[in-house]
C-alpha positions as a LaTeX table, in Angstrom:
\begin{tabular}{lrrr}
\hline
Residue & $x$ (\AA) & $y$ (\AA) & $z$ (\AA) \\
\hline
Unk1 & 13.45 & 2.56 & 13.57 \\
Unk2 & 10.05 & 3.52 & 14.18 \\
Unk3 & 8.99 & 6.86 & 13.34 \\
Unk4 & 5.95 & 9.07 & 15.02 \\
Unk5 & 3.89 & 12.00 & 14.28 \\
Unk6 & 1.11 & 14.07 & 16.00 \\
Unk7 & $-1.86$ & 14.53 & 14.39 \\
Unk8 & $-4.92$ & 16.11 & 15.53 \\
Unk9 & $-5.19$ & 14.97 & 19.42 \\
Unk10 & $-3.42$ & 11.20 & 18.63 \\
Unk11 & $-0.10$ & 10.40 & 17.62 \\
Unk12 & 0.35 & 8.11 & 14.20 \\
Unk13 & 3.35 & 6.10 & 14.53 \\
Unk14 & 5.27 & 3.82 & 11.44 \\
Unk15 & 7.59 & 1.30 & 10.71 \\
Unk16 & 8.24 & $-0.76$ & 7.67 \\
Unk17 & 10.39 & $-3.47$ & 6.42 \\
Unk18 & 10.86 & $-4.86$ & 3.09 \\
Unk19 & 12.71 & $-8.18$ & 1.97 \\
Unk20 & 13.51 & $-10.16$ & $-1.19$ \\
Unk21 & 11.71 & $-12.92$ & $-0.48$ \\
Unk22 & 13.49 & $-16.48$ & $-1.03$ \\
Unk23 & 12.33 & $-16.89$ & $-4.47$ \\
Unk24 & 12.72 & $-13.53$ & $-6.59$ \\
Unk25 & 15.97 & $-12.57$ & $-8.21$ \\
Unk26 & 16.05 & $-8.91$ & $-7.01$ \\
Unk27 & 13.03 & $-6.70$ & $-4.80$ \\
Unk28 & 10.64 & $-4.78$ & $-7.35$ \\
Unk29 & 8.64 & $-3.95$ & $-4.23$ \\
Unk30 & 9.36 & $-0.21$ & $-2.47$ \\
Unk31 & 8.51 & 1.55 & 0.01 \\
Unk32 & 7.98 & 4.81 & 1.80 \\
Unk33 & 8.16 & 4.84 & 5.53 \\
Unk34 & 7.20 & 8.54 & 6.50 \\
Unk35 & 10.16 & 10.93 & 7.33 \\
Unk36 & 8.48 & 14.39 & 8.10 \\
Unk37 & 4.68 & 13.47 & 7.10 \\
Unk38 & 2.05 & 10.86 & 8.47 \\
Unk39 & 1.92 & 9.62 & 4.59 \\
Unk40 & 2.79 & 5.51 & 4.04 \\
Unk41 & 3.25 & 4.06 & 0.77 \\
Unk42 & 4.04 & 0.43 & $-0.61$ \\
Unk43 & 4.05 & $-0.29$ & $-4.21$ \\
Unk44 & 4.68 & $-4.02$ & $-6.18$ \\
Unk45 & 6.42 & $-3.32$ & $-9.36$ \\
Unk46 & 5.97 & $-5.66$ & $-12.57$ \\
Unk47 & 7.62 & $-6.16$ & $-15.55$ \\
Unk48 & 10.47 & $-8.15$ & $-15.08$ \\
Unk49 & 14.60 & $-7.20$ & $-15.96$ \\
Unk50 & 14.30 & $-4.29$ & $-13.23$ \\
Unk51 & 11.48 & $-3.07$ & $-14.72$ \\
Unk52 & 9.46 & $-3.42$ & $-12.12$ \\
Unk53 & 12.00 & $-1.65$ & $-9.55$ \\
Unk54 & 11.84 & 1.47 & $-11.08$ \\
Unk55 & 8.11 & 1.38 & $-11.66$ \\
Unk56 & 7.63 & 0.93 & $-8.09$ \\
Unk57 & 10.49 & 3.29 & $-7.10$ \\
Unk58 & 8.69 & 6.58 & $-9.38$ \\
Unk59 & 5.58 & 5.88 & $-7.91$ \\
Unk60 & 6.48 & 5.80 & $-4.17$ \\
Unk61 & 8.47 & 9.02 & $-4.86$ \\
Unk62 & 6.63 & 10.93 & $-7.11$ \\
Unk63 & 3.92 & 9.93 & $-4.32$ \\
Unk64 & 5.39 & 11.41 & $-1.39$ \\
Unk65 & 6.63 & 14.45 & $-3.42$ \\
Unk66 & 3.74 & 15.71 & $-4.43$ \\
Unk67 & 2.05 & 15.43 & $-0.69$ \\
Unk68 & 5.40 & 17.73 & 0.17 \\
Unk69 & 4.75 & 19.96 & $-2.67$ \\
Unk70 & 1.19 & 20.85 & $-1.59$ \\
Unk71 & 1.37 & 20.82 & 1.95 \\
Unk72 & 0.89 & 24.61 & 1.82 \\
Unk73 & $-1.76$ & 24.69 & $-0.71$ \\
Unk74 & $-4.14$ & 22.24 & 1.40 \\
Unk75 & $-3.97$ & 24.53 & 4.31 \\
Unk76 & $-4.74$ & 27.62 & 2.03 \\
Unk77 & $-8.09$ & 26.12 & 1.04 \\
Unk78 & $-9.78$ & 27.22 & 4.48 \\
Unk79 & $-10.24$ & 31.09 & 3.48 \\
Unk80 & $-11.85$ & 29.88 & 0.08 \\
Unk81 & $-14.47$ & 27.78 & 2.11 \\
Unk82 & $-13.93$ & 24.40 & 0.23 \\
Unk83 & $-14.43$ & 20.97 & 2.46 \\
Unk84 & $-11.44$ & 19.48 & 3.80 \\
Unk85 & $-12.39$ & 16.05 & 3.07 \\
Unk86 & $-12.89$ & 17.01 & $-0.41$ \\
Unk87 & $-9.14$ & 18.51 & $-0.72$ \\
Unk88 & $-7.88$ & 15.25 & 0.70 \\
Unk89 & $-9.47$ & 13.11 & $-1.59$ \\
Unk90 & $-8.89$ & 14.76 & $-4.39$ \\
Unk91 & $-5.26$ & 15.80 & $-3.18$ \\
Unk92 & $-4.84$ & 11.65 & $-3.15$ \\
Unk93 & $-6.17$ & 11.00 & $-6.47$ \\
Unk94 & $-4.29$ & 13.17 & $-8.17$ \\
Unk95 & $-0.87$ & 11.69 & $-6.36$ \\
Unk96 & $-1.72$ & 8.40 & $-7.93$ \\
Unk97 & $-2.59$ & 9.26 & $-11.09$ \\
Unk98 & 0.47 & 11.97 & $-11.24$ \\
Unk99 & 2.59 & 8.42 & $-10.79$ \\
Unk100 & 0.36 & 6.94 & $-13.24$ \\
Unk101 & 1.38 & 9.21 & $-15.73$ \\
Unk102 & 5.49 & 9.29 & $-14.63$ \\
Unk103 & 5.54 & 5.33 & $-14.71$ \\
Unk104 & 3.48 & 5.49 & $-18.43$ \\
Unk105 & 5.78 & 7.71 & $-19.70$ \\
Unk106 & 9.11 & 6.23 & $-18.75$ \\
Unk107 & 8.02 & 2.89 & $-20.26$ \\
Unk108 & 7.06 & 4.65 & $-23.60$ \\
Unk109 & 10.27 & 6.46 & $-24.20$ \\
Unk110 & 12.95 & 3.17 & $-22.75$ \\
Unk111 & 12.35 & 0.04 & $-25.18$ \\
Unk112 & 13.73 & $-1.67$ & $-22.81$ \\
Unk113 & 11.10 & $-1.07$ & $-19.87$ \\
Unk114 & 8.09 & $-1.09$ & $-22.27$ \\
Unk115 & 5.17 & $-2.63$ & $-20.53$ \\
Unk116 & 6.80 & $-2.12$ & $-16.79$ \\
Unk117 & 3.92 & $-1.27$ & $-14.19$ \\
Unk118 & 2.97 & $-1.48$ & $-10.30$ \\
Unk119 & 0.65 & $-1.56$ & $-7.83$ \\
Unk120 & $-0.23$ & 1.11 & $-5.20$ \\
Unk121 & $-1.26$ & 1.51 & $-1.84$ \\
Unk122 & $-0.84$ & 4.83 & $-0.11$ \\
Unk123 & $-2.10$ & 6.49 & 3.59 \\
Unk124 & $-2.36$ & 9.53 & 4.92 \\
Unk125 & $-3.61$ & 10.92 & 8.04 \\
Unk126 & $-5.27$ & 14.08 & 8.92 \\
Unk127 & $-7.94$ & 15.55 & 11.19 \\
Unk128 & $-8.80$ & 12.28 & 12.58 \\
Unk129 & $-9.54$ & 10.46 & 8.81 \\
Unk130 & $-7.41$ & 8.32 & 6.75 \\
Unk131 & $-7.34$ & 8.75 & 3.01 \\
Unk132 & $-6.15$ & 5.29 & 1.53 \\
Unk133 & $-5.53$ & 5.54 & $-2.92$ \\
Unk134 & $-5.54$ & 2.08 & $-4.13$ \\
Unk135 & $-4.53$ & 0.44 & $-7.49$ \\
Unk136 & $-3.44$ & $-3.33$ & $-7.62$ \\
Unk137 & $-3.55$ & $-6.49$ & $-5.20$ \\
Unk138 & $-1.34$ & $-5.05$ & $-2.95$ \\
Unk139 & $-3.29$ & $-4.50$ & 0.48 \\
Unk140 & $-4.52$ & $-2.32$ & 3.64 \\
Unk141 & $-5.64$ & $-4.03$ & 6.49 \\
Unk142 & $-7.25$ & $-2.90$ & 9.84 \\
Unk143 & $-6.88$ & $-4.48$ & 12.78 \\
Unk144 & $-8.99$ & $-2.95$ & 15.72 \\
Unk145 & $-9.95$ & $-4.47$ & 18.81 \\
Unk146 & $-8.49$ & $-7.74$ & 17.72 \\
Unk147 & $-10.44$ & $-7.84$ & 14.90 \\
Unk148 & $-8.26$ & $-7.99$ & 11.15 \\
Unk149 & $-10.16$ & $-6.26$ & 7.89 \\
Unk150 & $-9.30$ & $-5.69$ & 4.59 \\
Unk151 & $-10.24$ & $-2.14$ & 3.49 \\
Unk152 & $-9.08$ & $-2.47$ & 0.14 \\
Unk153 & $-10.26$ & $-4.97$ & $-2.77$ \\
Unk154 & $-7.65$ & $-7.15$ & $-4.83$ \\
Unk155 & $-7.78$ & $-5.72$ & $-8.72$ \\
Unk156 & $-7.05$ & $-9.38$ & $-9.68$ \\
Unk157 & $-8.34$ & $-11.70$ & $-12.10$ \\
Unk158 & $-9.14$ & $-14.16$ & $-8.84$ \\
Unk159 & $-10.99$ & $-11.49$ & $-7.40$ \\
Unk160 & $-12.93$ & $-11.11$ & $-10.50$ \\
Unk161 & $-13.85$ & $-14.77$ & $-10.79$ \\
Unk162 & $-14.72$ & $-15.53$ & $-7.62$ \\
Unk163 & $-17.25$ & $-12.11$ & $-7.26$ \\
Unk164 & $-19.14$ & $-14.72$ & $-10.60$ \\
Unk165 & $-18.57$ & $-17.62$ & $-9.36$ \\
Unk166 & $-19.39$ & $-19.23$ & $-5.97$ \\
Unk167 & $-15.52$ & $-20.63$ & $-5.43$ \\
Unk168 & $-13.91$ & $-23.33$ & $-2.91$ \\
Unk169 & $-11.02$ & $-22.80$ & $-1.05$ \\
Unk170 & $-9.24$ & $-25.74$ & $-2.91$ \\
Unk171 & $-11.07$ & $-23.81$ & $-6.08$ \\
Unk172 & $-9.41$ & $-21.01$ & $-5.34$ \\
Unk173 & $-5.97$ & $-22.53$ & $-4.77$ \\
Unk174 & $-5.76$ & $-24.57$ & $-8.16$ \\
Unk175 & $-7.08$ & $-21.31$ & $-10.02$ \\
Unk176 & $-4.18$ & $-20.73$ & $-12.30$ \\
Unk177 & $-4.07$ & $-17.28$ & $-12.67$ \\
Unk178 & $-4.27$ & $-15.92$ & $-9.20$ \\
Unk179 & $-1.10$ & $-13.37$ & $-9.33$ \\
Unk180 & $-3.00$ & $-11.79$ & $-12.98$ \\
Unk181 & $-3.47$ & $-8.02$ & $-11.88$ \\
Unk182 & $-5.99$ & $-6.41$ & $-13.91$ \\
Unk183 & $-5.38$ & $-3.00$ & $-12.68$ \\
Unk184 & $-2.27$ & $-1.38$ & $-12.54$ \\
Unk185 & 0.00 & 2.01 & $-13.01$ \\
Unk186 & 1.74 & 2.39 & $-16.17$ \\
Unk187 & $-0.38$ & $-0.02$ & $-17.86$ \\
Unk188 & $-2.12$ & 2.99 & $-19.90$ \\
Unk189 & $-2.24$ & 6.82 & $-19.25$ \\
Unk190 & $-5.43$ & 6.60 & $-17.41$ \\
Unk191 & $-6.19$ & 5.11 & $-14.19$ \\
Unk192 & $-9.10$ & 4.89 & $-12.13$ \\
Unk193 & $-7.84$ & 4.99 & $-7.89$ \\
Unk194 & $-9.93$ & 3.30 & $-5.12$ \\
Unk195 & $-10.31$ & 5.61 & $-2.65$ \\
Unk196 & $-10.89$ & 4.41 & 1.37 \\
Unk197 & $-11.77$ & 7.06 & 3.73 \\
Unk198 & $-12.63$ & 6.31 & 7.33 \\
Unk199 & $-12.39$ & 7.96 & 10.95 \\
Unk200 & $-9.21$ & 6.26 & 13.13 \\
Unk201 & $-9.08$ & 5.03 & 16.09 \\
Unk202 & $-6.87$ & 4.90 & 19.46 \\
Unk203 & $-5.31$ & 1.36 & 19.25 \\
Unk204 & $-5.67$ & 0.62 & 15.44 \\
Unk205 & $-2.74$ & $-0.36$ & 13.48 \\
Unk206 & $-3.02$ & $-0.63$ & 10.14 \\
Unk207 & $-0.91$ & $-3.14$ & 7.57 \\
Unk208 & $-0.40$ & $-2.36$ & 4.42 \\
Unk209 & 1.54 & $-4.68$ & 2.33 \\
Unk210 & 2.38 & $-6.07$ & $-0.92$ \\
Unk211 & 1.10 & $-9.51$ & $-2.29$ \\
Unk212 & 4.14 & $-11.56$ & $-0.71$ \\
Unk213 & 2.93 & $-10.70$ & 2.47 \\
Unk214 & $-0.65$ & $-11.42$ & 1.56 \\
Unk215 & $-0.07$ & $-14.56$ & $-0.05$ \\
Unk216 & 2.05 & $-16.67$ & 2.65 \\
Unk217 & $-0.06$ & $-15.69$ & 5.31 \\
Unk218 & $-3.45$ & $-16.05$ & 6.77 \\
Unk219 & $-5.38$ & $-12.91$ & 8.48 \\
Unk220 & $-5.13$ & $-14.52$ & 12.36 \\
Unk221 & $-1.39$ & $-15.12$ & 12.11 \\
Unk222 & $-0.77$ & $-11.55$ & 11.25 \\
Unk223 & $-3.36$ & $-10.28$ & 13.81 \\
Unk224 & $-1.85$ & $-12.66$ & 16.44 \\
Unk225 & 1.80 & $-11.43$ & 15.50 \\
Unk226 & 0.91 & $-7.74$ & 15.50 \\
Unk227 & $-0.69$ & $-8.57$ & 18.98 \\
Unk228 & 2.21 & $-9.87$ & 20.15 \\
Unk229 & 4.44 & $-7.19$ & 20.58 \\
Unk230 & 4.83 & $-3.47$ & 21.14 \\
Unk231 & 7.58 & $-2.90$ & 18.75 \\
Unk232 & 6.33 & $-1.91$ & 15.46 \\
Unk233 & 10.23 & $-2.97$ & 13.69 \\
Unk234 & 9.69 & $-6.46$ & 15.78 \\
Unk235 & 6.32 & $-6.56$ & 14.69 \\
Unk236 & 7.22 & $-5.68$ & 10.51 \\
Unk237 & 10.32 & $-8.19$ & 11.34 \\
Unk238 & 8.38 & $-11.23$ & 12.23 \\
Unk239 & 6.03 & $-10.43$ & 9.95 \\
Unk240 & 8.61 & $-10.55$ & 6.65 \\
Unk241 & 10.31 & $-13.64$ & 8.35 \\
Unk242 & 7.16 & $-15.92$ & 8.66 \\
Unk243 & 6.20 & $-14.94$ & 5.28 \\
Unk244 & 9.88 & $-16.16$ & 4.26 \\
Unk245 & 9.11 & $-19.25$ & 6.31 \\
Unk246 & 6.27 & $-20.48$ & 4.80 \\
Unk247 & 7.95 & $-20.16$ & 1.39 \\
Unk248 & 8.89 & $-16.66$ & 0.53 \\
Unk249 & 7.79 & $-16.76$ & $-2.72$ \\
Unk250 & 7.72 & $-13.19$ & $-3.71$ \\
Unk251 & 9.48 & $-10.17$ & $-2.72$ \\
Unk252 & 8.04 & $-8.87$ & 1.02 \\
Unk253 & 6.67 & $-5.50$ & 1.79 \\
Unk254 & 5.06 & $-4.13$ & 4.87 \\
Unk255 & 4.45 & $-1.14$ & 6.37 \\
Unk256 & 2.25 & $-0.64$ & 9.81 \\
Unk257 & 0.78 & 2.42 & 11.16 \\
Unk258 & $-0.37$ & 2.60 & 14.85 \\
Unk259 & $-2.73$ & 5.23 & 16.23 \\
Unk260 & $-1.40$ & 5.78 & 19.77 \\
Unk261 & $-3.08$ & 8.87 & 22.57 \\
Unk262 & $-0.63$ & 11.70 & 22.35 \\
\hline
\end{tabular}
């Protein structure tokens, strides 16, 4: 069910929807799908044996609990004069790197989840800006008057290699390591977070997903299927079953985000 919030002189409203896939033995992919916040998160977990579950699961929570726990302390920064935009970016950073830390940790002290890690993509709107933190190949997308584009960059081998090298799409499809991340949390105790700010928009939605969205479809057929319908759950449904559909072969995540007049 699809969720709204006012913010600023618009209304931000969510839904998400995430799915096994028809290949995986269990979802390491997780989700937050905004409850009393307009904050969206979607994280792809790695490291195999569950691992990668709880990965994912620490940082979408630790995420979205730290945005709760300084909800206060954001608005208390007007009397002190400091720039808004400034508290929100570094209020984002600090989320990510906070999971950073939490995922790190619980792999150093459990043998048994030594090594576990995840990507991150997280949203939030506020005063007529998004803040997007970013860490992984898992995605954001824009789609605004029709038009679909990616606001965040892959952290991926592929991505790498092709930025050196001038690549074909059959290049690009026999490249044999395309699913190597080479940024991640929990990989170390450090991170460095992309950080996407921008000004919305009435009518934009915005996608974010996880690679086995990414992966088993191409930019118009999401465009086309977000066009299709008003529903945002139809919209996340169709989405995660034509990704099944043309193979399914990793666990599904997406959230979408539509900025709608209040």
């Amino acid at each position: 069910m699809s969720i709204s919030f006012t913010v600023g002189r618009e209304r931000i409203r969510f839904a998400g929807k995430t799915d096994i896939g028809q290949v995986r033995a269990h979802n390491e992919d997780a989700m937050s799908v905004p409850t009393d916040m307009p904050l969206a998160v979607v994280s792809d977990g790695m490291g195999g044996h569950a691992s990668g579950e709880v990965a994912s699961r620490i940082t979408v929570d630790s995420i979205a609990d730290h945005y709760r726990r300084t909800a206060e302390e954001a608005a208390a920064t007007w009397p002190l004069r400091l720039p808004q935009m400034q508290v929100e970016r570094d209020r984002m950073v600090t989320a990510i790197k906070l999971a950073n830390v939490m995922v790190y940790e619980t792999g150093a002290q459990d043998p048994s989840k030594k090594g576990m890690g995840c990507t991150v993509d997280a949203m939030f709107f506020t005063q007529g800006r998004f803040y997007i933190g970013h860490v992984g190949d898992s995605r954001v997308y824009r789609i605004r008057e029709g038009q679909m584009t990616q606001l965040t960059e892959d952290h991926s081998l592929l991505n790498d290699w092709k930025r050196m090298k001038e690549m074909s799409g059959e290049e690009v499809e026999r490249f044999p390591y395309k699913n190597v991340v080479i940024r991640a949390l929990g990989l170390s105790q450090y991170v460095f977070v992309d950080l996407v700010v921008d000004e919305y928009r009435v009518g934009d939605v915005y996608l974010l997903c996880s690679d086995g969205l990414s992966g088993m479809l191409e930019e118009p057929a999401m465009v086309q299927m977000v066009q299709a319908d008003t529903s945002l759950d139809n919209v996340c449904a169709a989405l995660v079953r034509a990704a099944n559909e043309a193979g399914g072969g990793d666990n599904i995540t997406v959230v979408l985000a539509r900025v709608e007049a209040a």
